[in-house]
VONU-658694 format. One record per residue (C-alpha): x, y, z. Coordinates in pm, whole numbers, padded with zeros to 5 digits, always signed. Each point is the difference from the previous one (the first is absolute). Last residue first. Layout:
<rs>
XYZ...
</rs>
This chain:
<rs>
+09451-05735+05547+00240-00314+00146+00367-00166-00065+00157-00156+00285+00363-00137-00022+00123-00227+00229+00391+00013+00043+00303-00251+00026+00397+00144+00037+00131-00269+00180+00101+00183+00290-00251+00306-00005-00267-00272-00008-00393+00079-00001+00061+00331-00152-00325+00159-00153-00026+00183-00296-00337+00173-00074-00132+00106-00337-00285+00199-00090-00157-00027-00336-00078+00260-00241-00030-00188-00318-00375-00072+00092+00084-00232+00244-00008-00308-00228+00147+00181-00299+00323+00030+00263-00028-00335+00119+00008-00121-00331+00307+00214-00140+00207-00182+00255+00103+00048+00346+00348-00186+00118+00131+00142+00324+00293-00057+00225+00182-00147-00296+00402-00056+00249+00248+00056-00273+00065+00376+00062+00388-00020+00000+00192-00269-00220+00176-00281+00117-00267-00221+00174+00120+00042+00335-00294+00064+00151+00101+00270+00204+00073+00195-00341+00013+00345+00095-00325+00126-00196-00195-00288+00130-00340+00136-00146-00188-00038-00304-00374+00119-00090-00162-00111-00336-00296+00201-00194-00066-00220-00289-00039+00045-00368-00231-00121-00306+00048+00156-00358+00025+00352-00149-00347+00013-00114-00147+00004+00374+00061-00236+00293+00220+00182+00272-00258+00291+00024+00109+00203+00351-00179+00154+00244-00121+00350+00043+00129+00083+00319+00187-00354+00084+00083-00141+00299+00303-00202+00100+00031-00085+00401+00271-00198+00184-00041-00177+00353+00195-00108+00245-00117-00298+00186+00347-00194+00034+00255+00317-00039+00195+00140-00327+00343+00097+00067-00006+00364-00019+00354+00174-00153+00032-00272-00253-00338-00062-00061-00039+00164-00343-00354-00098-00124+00019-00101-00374-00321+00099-00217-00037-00106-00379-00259+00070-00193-00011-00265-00282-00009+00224-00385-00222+00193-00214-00242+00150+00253-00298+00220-00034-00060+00211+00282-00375-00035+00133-00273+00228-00136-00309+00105+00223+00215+00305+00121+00315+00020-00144+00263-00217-00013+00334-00036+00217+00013+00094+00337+00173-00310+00156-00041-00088+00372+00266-00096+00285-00034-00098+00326+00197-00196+00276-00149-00137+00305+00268+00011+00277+00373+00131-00004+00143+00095-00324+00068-00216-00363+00133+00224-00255-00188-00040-00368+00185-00018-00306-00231-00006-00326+00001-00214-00293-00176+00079-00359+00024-00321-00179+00111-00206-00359+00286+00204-00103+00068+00234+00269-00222+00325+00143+00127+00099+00320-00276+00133+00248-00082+00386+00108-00123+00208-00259-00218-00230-00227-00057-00261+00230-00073+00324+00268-00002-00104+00401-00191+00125+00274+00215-00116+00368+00296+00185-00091+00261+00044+00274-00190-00266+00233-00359-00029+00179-00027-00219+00299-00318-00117-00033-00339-00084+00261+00222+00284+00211+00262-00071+00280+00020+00314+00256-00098-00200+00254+00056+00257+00342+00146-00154+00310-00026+00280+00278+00254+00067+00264-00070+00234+00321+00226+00137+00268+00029+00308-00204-00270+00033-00300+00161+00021-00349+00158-00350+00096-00198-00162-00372+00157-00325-00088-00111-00070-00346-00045-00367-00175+00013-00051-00355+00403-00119-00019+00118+00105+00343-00045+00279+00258+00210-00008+00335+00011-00076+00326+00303+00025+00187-00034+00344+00090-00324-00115+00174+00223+00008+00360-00259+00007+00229-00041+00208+00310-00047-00032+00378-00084+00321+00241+00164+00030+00391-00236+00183+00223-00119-00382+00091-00293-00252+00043+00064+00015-00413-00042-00408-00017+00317-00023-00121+00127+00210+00280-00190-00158+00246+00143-00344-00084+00402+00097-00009-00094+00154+00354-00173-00334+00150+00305-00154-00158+00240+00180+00176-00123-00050+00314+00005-00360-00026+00318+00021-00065+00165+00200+00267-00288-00191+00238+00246-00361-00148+00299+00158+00084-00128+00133+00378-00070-00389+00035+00278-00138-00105+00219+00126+00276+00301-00183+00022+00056-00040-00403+00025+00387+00047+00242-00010+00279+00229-00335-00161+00036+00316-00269+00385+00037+00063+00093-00383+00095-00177-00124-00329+00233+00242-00224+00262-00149+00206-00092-00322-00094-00066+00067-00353+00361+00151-00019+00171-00254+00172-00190-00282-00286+00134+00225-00298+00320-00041+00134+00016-00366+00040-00110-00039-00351+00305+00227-00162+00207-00231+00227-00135-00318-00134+00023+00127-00358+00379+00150+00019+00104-00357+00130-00173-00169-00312-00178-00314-00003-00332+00161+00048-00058+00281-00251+00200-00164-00298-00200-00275+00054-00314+00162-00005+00092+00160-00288+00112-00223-00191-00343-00202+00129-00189+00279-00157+00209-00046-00322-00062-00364-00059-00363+00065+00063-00038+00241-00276+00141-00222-00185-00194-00344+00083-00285+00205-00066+00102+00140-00325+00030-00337-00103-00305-00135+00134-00194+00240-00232+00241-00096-00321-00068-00360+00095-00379+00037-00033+00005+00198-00340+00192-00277-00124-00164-00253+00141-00355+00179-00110+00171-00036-00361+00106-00311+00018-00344-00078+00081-00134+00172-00325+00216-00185-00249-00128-00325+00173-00350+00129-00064+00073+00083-00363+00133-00335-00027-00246-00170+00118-00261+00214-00204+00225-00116-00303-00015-00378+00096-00405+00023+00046-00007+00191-00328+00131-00343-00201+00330+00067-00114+00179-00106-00348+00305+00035-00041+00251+00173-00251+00351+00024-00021+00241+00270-00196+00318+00002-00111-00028+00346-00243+00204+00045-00281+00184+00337-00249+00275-00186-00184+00384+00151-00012+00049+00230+00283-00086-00271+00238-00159+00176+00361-00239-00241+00043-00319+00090+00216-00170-00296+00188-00374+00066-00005-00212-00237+00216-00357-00015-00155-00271-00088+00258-00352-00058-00093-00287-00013+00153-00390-00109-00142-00308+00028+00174-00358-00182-00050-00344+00077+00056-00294-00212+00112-00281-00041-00207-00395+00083+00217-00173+00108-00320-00120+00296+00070+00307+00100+00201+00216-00095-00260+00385+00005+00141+00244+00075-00286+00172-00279-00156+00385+00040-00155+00044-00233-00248+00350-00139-00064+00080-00008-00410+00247-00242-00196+00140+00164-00271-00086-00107-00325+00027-00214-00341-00017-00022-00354-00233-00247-00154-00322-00155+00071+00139-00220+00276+00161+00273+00163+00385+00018+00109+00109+00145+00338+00238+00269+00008+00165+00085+00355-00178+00117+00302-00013+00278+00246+00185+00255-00264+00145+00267+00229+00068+00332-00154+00219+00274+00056+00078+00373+00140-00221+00180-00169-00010+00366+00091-00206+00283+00227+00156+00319-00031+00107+00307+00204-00171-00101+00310-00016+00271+00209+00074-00086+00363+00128+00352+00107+00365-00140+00159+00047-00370-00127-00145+00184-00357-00124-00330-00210+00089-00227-00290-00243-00263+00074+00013-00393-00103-00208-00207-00189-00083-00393-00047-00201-00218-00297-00123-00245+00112-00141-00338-00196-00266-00252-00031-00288+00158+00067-00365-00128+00006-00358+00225+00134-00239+00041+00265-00179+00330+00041+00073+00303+00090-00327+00279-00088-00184-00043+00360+00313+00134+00141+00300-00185+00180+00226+00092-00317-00047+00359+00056+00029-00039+00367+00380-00074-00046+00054+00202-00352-00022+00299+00255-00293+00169+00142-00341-00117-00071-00263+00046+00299+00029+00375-00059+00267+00213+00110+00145+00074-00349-00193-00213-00239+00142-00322-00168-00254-00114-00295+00086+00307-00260+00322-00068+00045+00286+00287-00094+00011+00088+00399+00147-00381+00022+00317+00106-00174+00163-00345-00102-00051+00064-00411+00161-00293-00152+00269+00095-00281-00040-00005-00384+00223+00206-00199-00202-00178-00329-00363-00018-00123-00012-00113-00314-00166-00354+00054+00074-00311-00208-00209-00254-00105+00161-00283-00126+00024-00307-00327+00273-00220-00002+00133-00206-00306+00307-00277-00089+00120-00230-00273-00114+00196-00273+00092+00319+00148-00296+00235+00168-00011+00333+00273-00329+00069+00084-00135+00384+00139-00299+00088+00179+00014+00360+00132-00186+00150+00349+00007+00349+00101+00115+00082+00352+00113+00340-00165+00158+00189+00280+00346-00004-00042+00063+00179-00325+00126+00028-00327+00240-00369-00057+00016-00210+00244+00263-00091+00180+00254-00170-00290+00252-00314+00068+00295-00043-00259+00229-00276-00215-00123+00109-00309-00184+00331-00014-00340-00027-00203-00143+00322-00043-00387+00076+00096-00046-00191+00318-00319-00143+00077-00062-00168-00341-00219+00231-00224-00141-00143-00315-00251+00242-00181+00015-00102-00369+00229-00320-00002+00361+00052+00065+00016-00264+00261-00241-00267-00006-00362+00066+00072-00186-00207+00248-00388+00007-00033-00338+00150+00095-00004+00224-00301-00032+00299+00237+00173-00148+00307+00348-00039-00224+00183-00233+00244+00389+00073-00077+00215-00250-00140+00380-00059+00038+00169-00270-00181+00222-00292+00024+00262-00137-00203+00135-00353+00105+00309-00129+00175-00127-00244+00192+00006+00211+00329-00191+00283-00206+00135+00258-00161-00070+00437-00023-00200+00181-00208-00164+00381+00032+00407+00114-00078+00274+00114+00193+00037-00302+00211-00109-00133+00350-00264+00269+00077-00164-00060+00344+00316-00171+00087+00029-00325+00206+00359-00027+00043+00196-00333-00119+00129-00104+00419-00145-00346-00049-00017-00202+00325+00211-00281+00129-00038+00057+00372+00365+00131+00025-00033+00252-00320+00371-00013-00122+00092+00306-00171+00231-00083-00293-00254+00185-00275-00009+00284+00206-00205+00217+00274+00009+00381+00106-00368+00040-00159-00152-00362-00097+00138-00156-00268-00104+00101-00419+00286+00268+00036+00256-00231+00108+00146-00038-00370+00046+00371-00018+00259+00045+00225-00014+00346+00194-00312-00098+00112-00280+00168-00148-00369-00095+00114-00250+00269-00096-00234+00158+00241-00211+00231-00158-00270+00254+00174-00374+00076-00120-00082+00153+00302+00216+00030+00324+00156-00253+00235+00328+00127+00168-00094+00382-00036-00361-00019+00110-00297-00125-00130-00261-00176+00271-00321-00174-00064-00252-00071+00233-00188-00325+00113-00283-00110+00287-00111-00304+00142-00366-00013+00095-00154-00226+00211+00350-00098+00166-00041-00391+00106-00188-00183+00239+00084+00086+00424-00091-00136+00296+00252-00264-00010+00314+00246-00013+00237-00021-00277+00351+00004+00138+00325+00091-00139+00315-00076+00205+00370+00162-00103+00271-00156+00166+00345+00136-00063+00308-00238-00025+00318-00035+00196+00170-00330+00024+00235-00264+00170+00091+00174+00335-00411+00114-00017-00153+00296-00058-00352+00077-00117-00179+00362-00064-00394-00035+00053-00237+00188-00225-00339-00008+00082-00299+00242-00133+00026-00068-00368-00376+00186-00124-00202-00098-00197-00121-00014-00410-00224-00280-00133-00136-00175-00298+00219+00120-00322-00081-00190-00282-00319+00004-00135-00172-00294-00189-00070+00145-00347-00188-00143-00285-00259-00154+00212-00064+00253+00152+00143+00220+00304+00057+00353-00102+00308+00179-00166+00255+00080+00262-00024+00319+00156+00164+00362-00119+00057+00388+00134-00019+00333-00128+00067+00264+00216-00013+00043+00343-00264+00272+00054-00201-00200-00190-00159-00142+00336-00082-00306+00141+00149-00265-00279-00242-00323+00025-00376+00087-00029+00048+00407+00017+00266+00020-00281-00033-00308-00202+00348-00114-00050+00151-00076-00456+00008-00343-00079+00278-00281+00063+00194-00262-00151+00195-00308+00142+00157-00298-00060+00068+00002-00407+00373-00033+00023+00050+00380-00075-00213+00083+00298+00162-00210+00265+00334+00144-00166-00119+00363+00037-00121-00050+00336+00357-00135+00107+00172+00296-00152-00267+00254+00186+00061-00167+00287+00416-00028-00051+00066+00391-00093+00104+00138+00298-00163+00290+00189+00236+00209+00224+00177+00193-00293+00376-00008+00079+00054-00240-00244-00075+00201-00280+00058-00185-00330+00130+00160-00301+00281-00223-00074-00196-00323+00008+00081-00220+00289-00335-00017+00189-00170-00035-00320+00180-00335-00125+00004-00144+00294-00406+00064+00054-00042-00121-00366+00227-00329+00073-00198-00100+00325-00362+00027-00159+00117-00160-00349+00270-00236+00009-00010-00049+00358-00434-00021+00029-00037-00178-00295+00278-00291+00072-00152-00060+00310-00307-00074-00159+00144-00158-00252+00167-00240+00185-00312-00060+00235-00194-00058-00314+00298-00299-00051+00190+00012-00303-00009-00126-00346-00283+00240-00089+00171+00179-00244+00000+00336+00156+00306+00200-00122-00131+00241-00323-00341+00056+00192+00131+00102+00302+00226+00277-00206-00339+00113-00183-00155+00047+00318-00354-00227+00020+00212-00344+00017+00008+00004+00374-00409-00058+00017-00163+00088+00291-00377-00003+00023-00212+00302-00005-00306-00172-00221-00058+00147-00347-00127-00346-00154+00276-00104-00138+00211+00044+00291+00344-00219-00061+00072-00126+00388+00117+00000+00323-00206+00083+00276-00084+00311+00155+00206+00148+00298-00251+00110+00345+00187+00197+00133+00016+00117+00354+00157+00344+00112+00239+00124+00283+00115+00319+00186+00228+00135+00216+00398-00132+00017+00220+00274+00123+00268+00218-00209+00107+00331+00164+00056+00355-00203+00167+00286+00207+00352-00210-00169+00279-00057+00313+00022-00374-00075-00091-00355+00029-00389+00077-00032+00096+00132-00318+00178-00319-00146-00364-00180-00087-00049+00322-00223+00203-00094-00324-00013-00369+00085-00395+00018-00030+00027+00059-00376+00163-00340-00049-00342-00143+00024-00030-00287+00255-00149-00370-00083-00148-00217+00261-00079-00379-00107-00250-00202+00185+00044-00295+00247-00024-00280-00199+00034-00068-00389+00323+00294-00008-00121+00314-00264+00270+00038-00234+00371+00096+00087+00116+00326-00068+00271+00179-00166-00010+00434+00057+00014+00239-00296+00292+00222+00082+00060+00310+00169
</rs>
């Protein structure tokens, strides 16, 4: 692989770019592999303007990377160099990666959205803060996860919305082929309250990693990866890589041929210190000319640095987060605002809710799903590309920006009318060995042309449907009239027919006596059905019985034929149906892991019970850790109204010394939700609260409302 050549951002239409990632899993829906590419999900951003951030705001500045900073001279277009940015930098890192000698291509993640994060973050775009668990992550069960910083006047956020790609259309003409993919933002909707971020190390992108450029001849090395001083860049762009280090020292040029400096923003004396002063760290510890880094110690720090870079001719000042391996988090069960079964399902109703509100984007970025055609697991969800709306306008002030679309939510209070937005990106895949491109096409639609279309969609479907049913018609009518034919036209036919019509008249001929004397026929059966009467009615000697063999007992209900002739439904169902081991031990019974005790309980027929012993009298159980129950239903399927009951014999104490905890209940052991991971459905969420509210000895009641969908009420009383 090699870095791709782009063009910048065209002045109408928008610009779609595609990471070179993409190619490594766009071929498996060609072949044999159990993993299938399809298009899935899409987000809106909302990309800052263009700028040198004095004051701390996240605007985007090229010059931030030590290689941007040595080849931005200003005698270009913004639109240049923001093209330039994303293929010297973004483009050339993935490249560089995805052809390093330790890389794992058969991993099903890819590297490009955690490559394209790390360029947004290195140009100044974006930065982020550790997820509140409760307000915006829904459980720690799912580790550590990240938002962007707040909205202020510092920090405009830039990721707005996250939905769904629901149409695809496949296109074929005699002059093309191409691949439709239409993204649609309904009108009811405002954007995602709360967007959420994790951080993945794995083989291909791990901490504190080194890609160095080394071509075989050294005078390429300052070109982007596979690249050389005689490439021709068609649009006219540079190809000089934008390195996080660009030499082997804490120095590097400017365009005019000037030293510059790094400095580090010494909070303490409220000042920048150059390099070598008494506690100067710059991000990465050893200059390595020519290379990118991930960062160095860990993933998880969303800490924020300030850092200037300064020649004579030439300064830019940033703030720069650590975080790094950053991917979007599209697993609704890790929101605390989507709720399984509630009103809030899926990122759809999320962004219909009270929280959405209006907001501007000016580019998409699109994903695709690496999924199980036979299970429907979805191994990973990756970035497939991005489509800039827009290109680079300049501001009056200085610097310049993409132009935004805003998408308005309807106010009811206010009476404002919504808005909708479509788009349709046609993908044409090119199969050139040599440069990595997409043709693509983009058009605005207004939703009245994409409900048109869905309804045309749908007709040809009914036709279809419609000509398949006349079809089999017209086939099965075909053969009658075969046969028909085959009865009539032959000689063997007509004589088979003639026979059959000598033989019902001579049957005729022999019983003309009983069709000439109707009336003894019709006393034969009259008589017998006075006699058929009296028997029911037991007028006779001759005794009726039943056949009750075919009754039998079921689930709760017993059929008791103890007494001959006689059959007695008994209800032998209880107020619960009792299992194995309805009293439970914490200290005997449950798993203890690192941050709960958990518990396996097997779902039967009817109300369910189970009650832990621990404590003593007047002295609930002290608890350390979240008690954990998960109800095995794959032998009973749970059932609308069923009901599940947790009592306690001396209660528990889940506030004490040792911290707050919660008594959770999960279900779904076999996965019907197709989440990925058995026991993802929260059937039951009672905290410490309830418990001290009921005198730590609560009782608990879970109630199915919808075995389909998984949603339960959960009653907690004294």
């Amino acid at each position: 692989m090699i870095a791709p050549l782009i063009k910048p951002i065209r002045v109408q239409g928008g610009t779609f770019y595609t990471f070179s990632s993409a190619s490594e899993d766009l071929g498996l829906s060609f072949n044999d592999s159990q993993s299938k590419f399809r298009f899935s999900k899409f987000a809106l951003l909302n990309i800052p303007d263009i700028g040198n951030p004095s004051l701390g705001q996240n605007l985007m500045n090229f010059s931030n990377s030590p290689g941007g900073f040595s080849s931005i001279d200003g005698a270009k277009t913004l639109n240049d160099y923001l093209a330039e940015s994303f293929q010297n930098y973004c483009l050339n890192l993935e490249a560089m990666i995805s052809s390093s000698t330790n890389y794992n291509s058969n991993l099903d993640r890819t590297v490009s959205e955690r490559v394209f994060f790390k360029w947004l973050k290195e140009i100044g775009a974006i930065r982020f803060r550790e997820a509140g668990v409760g307000a915006e992550q829904s459980s720690s069960i799912y580790g550590t996860h990240f938002v962007e910083e707040d909205e202020s006047t510092t920090y405009s956020r830039v990721i707005k919305y996250i939905g769904d790609i629901n149409i695809l259309n496949t296109v074929k003409t005699n002059a093309n082929a191409f691949s439709e993919v239409y993204i649609y933002i309904p009108t009811s909707q405002g954007n995602t309250p709360v967007v959420m971020f994790k951080t993945i190390d794995d083989a291909n992108y791990t901490i504190s990693s080194v890609f160095t450029n080394t071509p075989a001849d050294p005078l390429n090395n300052e070109y982007i990866f596979g690249r050389t001083g005689s490439t021709v860049q068609p649009a006219g762009l540079s190809i000089q890589a934008f390195f996080d280090s660009d030499t082997n020292s804490y120095s590097v040029l400017d365009p005019f041929g000037a030293s510059a400096d790094f400095y580090y923003f010494n909070p303490t004396l409220n000042t920048y210190e150059i390099q070598g002063s008494p506690g100067f760290a710059w991000w990465f510890a050893n200059p390595i000319a020519n290379s990118f880094f991930t960062e160095p110690g860990s993933f998880l720090d969303p800490t924020n640095d300030k850092y200037k870079i300064e020649s004579v001719n030439k300064s830019i000042e940033f703030t720069r987060s650590r975080l790094d391996g950053i991917t979007m988090e599209f697993d609704t069960a890790v929101y605390a605002g989507i709720s399984v079964g509630g009103a809030v399902t899926d990122f759809g109703t999320y962004n219909e809710s009270s929280a959405a509100q209006t907001f501007d984007f000016n580019a998409v970025l699109v994903y695709y799903d690496l999924y199980n055609p036979t299970t429907g697991t979805v191994g990973a969800t990756n970035l497939f590309g991005i489509l800039f709306l827009d290109n680079v306008d300049i501001l009056p002030t200085g610097g310049g920006y993409i132009p935004r679309l805003t998408k308005y939510k309807p106010n009811t209070f206010t009476g404002d009318n919504g808005n909708s937005y479509a788009f349709r990106i046609n993908l044409k895949f090119d199969v050139n060995t040599q440069d990595t491109s997409i043709e693509t096409s983009i058009n605005d639609y207004n939703p009245y042309s994409l409900e048109l279309y869905m309804d045309a969609l749908n007709k040809m479907v009914e036709s279809y449907d419609i000509m398949l049913q006349n079809n089999s018609t017209l086939t099965t009518l075909q053969s009658q009239v075969s046969q028909l034919e085959a009865l009539v036209l032959t000689q063997s036919g007509i004589a088979e027919l003639q026979s059959q019509i000598d033989a019902i008249n001579t049957t005729l001929a022999n019983n003309a006596a009983i069709f000439s004397n109707n009336a003894n026929l019709l006393s034969l059966i009259q008589q017998n059905y006075q006699e058929i009467t009296n028997i029911y009615k037991n007028y006779t000697s001759v005794a009726m019985s039943y056949n009750i063999d075919l009754l039998n007992s079921g689930p709760g209900i017993f059929v008791d034929k103890t007494v001959p002739g006689s059959v007695k439904f008994v209800n032998k169902n209880q107020t619960f149906t009792l299992g194995t081991k309805p009293l439970v031990s914490i200290a005997s019974d449950f798993t203890t892991n690192a941050t709960s005790y958990s518990y396996i309980h097997k779902l039967i027929n009817f109300t369910n019970y189970l009650k832990i012993t621990d404590g003593a009298a007047s002295t609930p159980y002290v608890i350390d850790r979240d008690v954990i129950i998960y109800i095995n239903d794959a032998n009973f399927a749970w059932e609308a109204g069923q009901t599940m009951r947790f009592s306690f014999k001396y209660g528990l104490d889940l506030s004490n010394t040792n911290g707050n905890f919660n008594f959770i209940v999960y279900t779904d052991s076999t996965d019907k939700l197709n989440t990925g991971f058995p026991y993802s459905a929260e059937a039951a969420y009672v905290t410490y609260l309830d418990f001290e509210n009921k005198g730590n000895s609560p009782i608990i009641e879970v109630v199915c409302i919808d075995p389909a969908t998984y949603q339960f009420a959960v009653d907690v009383f004294w």
